[in-house]
C-alpha positions as CSV (number, residue, x, y, z in Angstrom):
1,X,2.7,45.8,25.8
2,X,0.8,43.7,23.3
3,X,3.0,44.0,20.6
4,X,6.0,43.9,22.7
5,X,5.0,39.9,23.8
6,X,3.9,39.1,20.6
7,X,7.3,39.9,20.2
8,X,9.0,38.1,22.8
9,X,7.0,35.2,21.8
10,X,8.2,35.3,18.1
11,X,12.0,35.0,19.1
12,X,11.4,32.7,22.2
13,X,9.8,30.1,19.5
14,X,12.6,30.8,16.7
15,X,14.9,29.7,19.2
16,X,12.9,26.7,20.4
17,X,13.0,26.0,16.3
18,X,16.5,25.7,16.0
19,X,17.4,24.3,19.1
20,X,14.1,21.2,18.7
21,X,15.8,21.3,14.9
22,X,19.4,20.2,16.2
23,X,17.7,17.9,18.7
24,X,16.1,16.5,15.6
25,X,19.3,16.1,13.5
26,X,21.6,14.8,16.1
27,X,25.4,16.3,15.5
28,X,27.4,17.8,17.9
29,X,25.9,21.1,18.8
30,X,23.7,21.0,21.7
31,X,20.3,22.6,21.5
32,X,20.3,26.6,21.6
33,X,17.3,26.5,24.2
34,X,17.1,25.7,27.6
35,X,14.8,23.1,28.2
36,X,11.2,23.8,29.0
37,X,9.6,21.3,31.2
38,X,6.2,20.2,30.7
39,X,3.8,21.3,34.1
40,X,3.4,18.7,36.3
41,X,-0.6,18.7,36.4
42,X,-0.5,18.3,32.8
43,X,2.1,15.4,32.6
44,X,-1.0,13.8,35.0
45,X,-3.7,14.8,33.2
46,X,-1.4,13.2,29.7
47,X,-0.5,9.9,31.3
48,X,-4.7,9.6,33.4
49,X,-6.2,10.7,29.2
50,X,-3.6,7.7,27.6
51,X,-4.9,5.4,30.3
52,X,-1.5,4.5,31.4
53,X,-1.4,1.5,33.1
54,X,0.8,-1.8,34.4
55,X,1.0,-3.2,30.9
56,X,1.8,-0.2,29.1
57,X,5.7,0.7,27.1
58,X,5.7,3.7,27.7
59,X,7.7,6.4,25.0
60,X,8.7,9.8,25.6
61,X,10.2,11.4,22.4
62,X,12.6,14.4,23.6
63,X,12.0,13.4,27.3
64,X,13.6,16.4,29.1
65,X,13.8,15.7,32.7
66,X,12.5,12.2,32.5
67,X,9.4,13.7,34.2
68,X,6.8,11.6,31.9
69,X,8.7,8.4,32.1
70,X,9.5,8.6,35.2
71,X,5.3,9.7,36.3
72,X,4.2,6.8,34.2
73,X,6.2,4.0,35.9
74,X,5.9,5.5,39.5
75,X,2.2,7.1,39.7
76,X,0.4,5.5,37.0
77,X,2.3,1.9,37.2
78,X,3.3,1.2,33.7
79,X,6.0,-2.0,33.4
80,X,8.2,0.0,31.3
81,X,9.6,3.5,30.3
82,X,11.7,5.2,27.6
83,X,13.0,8.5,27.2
84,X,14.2,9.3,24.0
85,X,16.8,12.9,23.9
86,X,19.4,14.3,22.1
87,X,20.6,16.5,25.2
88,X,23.8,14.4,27.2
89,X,22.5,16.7,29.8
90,X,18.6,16.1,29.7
91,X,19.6,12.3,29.8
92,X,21.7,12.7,33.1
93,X,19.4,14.8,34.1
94,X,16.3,11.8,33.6
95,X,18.7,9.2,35.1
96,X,19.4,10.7,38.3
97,X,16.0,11.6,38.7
98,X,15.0,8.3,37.9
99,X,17.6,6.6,40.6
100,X,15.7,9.6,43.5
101,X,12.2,7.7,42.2
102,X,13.7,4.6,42.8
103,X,12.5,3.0,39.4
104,X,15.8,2.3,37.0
105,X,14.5,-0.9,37.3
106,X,12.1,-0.1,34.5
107,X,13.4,3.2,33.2
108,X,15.4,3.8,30.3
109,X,17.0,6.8,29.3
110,X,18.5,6.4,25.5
111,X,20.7,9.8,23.8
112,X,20.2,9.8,20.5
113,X,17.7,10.6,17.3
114,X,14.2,10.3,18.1
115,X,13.5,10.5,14.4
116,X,16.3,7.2,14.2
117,X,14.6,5.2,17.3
118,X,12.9,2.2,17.3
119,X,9.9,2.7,19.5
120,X,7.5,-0.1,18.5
121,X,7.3,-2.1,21.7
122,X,5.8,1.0,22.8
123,X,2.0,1.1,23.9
124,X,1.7,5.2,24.8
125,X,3.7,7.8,23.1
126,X,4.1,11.5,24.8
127,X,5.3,14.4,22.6
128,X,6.4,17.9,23.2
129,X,7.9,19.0,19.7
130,X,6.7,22.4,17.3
131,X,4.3,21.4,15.2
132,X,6.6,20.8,11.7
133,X,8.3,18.2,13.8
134,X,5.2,16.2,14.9
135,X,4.3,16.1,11.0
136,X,7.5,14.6,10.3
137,X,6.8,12.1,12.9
138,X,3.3,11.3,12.0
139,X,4.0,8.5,9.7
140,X,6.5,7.4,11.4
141,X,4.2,6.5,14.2
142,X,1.8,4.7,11.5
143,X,4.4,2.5,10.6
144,X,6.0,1.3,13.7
145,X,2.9,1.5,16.1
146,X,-0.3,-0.6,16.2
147,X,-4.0,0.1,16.2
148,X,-5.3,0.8,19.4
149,X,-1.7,2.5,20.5
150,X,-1.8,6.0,22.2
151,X,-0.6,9.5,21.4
152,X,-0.4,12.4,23.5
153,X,1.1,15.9,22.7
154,X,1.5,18.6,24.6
155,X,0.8,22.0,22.8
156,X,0.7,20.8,19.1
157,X,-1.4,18.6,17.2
158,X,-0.7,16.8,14.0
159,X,-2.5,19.4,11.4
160,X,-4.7,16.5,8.9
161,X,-4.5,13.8,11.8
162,X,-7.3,15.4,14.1
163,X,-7.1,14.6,17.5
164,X,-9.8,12.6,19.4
165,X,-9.7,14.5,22.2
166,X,-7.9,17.9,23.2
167,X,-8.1,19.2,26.7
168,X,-7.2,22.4,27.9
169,X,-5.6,21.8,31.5
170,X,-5.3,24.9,34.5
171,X,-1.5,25.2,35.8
172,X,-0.1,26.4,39.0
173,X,1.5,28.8,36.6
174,X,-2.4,30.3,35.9
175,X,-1.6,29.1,32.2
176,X,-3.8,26.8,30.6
177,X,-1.9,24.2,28.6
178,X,-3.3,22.5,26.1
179,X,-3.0,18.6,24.9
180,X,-3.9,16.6,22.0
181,X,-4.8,12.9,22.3
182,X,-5.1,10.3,19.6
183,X,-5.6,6.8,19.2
184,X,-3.9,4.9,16.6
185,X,-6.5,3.8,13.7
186,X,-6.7,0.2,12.0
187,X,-6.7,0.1,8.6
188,X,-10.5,-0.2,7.0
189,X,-10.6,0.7,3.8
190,X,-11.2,-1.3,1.2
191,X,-14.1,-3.0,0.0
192,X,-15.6,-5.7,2.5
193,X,-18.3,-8.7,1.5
194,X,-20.8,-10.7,3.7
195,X,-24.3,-11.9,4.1
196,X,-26.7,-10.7,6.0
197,X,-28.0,-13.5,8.2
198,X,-31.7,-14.1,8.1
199,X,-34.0,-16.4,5.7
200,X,-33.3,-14.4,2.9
201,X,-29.3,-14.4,2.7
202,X,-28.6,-11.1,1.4
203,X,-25.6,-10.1,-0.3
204,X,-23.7,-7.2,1.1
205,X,-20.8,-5.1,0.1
206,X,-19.3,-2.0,2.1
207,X,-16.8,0.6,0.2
208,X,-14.9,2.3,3.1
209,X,-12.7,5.3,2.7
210,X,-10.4,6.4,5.0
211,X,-8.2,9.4,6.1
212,X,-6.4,8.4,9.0
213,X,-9.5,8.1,11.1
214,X,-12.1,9.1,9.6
215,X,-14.0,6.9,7.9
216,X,-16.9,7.3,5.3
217,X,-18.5,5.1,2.4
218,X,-21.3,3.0,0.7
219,X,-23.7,-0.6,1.5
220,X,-24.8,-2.4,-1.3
221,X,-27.7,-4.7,-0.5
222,X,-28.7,-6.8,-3.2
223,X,-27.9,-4.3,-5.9
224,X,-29.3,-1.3,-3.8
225,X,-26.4,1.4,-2.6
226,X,-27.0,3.7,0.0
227,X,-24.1,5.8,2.5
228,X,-23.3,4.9,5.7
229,X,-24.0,6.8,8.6
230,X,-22.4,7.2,12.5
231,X,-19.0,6.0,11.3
232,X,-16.2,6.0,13.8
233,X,-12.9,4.0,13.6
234,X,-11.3,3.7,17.1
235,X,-8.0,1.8,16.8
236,X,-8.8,-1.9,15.4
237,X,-12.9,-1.1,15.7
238,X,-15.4,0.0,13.7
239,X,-18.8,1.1,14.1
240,X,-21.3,2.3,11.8
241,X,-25.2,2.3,10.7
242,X,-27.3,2.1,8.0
243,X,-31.6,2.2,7.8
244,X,-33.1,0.1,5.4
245,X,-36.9,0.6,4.2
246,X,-39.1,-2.2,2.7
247,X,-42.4,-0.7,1.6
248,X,-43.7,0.7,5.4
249,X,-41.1,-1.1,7.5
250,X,-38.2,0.3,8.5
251,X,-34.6,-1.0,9.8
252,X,-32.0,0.5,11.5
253,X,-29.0,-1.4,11.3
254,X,-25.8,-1.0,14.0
255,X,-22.9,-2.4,12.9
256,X,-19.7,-3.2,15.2
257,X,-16.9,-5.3,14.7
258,X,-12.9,-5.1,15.1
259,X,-10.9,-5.3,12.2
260,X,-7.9,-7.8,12.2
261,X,-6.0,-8.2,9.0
262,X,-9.0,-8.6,6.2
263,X,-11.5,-9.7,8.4
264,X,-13.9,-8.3,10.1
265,X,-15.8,-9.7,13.2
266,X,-18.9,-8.3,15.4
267,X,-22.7,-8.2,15.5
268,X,-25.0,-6.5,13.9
269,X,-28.2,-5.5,16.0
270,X,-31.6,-4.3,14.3
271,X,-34.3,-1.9,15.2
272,X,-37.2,-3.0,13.8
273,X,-38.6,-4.9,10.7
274,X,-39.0,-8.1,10.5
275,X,-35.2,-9.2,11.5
276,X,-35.3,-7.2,14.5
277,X,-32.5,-8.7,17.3
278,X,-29.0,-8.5,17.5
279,X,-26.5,-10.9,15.3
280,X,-23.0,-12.5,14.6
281,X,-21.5,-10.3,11.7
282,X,-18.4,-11.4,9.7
283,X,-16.7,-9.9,6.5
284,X,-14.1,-10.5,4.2
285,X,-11.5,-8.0,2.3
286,X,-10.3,-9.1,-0.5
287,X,-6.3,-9.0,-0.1
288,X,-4.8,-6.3,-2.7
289,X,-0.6,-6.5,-3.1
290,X,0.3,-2.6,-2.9
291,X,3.7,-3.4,-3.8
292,X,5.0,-2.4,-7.2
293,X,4.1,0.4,-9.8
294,X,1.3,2.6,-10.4
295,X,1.0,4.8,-12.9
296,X,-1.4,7.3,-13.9
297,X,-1.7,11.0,-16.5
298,X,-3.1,13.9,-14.7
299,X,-3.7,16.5,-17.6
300,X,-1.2,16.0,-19.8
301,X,1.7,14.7,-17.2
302,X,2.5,11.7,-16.5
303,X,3.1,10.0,-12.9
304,X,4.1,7.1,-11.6
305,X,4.1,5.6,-7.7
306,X,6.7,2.9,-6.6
307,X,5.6,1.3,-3.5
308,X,8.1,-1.1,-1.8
309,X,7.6,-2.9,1.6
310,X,10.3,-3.2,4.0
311,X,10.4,-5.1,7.1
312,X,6.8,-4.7,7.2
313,X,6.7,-1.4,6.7
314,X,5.2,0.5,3.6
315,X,7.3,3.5,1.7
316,X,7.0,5.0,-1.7
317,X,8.5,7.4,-4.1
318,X,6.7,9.6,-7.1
319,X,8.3,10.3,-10.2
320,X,5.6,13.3,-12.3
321,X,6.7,14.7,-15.5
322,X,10.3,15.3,-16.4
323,X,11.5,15.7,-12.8
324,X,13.5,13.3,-10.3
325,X,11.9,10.3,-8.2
326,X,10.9,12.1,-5.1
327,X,10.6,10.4,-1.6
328,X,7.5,10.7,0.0
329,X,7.4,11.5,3.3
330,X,4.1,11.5,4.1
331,X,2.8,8.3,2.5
332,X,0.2,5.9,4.6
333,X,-1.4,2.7,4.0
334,X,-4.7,1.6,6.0
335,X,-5.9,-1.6,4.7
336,X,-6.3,-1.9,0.7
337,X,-6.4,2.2,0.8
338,X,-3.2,4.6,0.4
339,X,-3.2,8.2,0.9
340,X,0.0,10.5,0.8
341,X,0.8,14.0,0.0
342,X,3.0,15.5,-2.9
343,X,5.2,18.5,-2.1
344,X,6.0,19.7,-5.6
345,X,5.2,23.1,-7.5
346,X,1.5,22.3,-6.1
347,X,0.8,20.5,-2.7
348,X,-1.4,17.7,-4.1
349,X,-3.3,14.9,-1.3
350,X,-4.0,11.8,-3.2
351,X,-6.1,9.3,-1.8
352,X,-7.6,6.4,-3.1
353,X,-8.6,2.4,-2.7
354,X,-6.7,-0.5,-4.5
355,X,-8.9,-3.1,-5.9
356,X,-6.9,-5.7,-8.5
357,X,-4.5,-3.3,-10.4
358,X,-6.7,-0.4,-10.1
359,X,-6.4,2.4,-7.7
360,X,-9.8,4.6,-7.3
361,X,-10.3,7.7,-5.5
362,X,-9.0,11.2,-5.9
363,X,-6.6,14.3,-5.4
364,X,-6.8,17.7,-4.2
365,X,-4.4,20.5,-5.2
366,X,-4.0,23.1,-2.1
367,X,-6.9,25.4,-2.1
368,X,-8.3,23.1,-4.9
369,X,-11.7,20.6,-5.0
370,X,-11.8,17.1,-5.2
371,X,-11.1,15.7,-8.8
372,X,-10.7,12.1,-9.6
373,X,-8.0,10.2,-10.0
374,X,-7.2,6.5,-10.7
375,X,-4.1,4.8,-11.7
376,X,-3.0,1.9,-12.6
377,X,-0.5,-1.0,-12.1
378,X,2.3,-0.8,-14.2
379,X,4.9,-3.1,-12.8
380,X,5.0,-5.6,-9.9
């Protein structure tokens, strides 16, 4: 019986595959899967985790029914909704449902691409798609969404991207579904100057590294490094601490401030020592042009990165060895850091802060440690 759903299973989600796939592509052909709705109680418990509310755009990307647009506008009071599908039928479907709700006033229901749609008025994305599709989405959400913005998926999460929170949710079919929620990271890394208020005047420098939101790095204090601790990066904030020991006293330090382009504004609070109290805390990023080309020799091959900006929007292409430029598809910039993933004879992650015409940081083959890697600018 096992075996024979395990079965079942296997060429229910080959179908979904193909059918999602065409959905994906656009053409002709209509998907070869009927559609599978999302559960009620957990189309509630995705819009109630995303805190939907009246000034939330809300997105659903392969809406279905309509069921999540349609949920957010009526229930959960949201000004807008869009419903993104490739199906002619799922979008009559969401329209007629949408004139029995009584809210085409704010509803839209849009045929077409999801992988081609602008969606970045929205504030609250919703996502039912296999998992190899939500990784081809995923930086496609970095680029056209904002810090702070909201993701929610039903059923699959985004593999590297972890998700803040996932929540298993009872059914009235006695299933428990399961959904992944994230929130949209600012971009931190970099290195970040100030001075520490206080008689003395300190000199301070923070080296943050990032992958999407996870953030770790150094303080420098007057010439004296040490890691930071309790980081967290929740959209455009950052939090972190450090403790700080002067012959028998000792400081901890909580830092919080929200990041808005390269600078970085918040308070500082201290328990104990001398400066013990909370404080204004401001710092500064120096700004680092991306654009252009990086080049670098790994062993003895050569690479070299072309990144070009477009409309706002960062994209890049590797050329290594003797082989063709290759697009990269999974390429992301948070502050003066990039990080993006090579699919060649060896998956390789590079990641790494720009400072100048330098690029620091390092790159792991699949399966592989951490080694170094730096490269630098070739060409503007």
């Amino acid at each position: 019986m096992f075996n024979q759903r395990r079965a079942w299973q296997a060429g229910f989600w080959a179908i979904v595959v193909l059918g999602v796939w065409l959905a994906a592509h656009g053409g002709e052909r209509k998907p070869d899967v009927h559609y599978v709705p999302t559960p009620q109680e957990l189309v509630n418990t995705m819009l109630q985790t995303a805190g939907v509310g009246k000034n939330d755009i809300v997105y659903d990307l392969g809406c279905g029914d309509g069921r999540l647009v349609i949920t957010a506008i009526e229930k959960f009071g949201a000004k807008k909704g869009v419903g993104i599908d490739i199906d002619p039928e799922r979008i009559k479907d969401s329209n007629a449902n949408a004139r029995k709700a009584n809210v085409t006033d704010r509803a839209t229901f849009l045929e077409q691409d999801l992988y081609e749609t602008e969606f970045s008025e929205a504030t609250v994305v919703t996502l039912y798609l296999l998992p190899q599709l939500n990784i081809r989405l995923r930086p496609v959400l970095f680029r056209q969404l904002r810090p702070g913005d909201r993701i929610v998926s039903h059923a699959f999460d985004m593999e590297e991207w972890q998700a803040d929170k996932t929540i298993q949710v009872p059914c009235e079919d006695q299933e428990e579904r399961t959904m992944y929620y994230w929130v949209l990271p600012g971009g931190a890394a970099g290195a970040w100057k100030w001075t520490l208020p206080g008689a003395k005047g300190e000199q301070c420098q923070l080296r943050l590294r990032q992958r999407f939101q996870t953030v770790s790095g150094t303080v420098k204090i007057d010439g004296q490094e040490q890691p930071i601790a309790d980081a967290r990066l929740a959209g455009d904030r950052l939090t972190f601490s450090i403790v700080r020991e002067a012959g028998k006293n000792k400081a901890r330090m909580l830092f919080s401030g929200r990041i808005a382009g390269n600078t970085l504004t918040g308070s500082v609070e201290t328990e104990g020592g001398p400066d013990a109290g909370k404080h204004e805390w401001a710092a500064n990023r120096d700004r680092v042009n991306l654009v252009g080309t990086w080049g670098w020799t790994l062993g003895e091959q050569a690479a070299t990165l072309r990144i070009e900006r477009r409309d706002g929007r960062f994209y890049a292409a590797l050329t290594a060895a003797d082989k063709p430029q290759t697009r990269l598809a999974q390429f992301y910039v948070w502050g003066n850091g990039i990080y993006f993933i090579h699919e060649g004879d060896t998956r390789q992650t590079f990641e790494g802060i720009a400072e100048g015409d330098g690029i620091t940081g390092t790159v792991t083959a699949a399966g592989g440690e951490a080694k170094d890697w730096t490269a630098r600018r070739t060409k503007k």
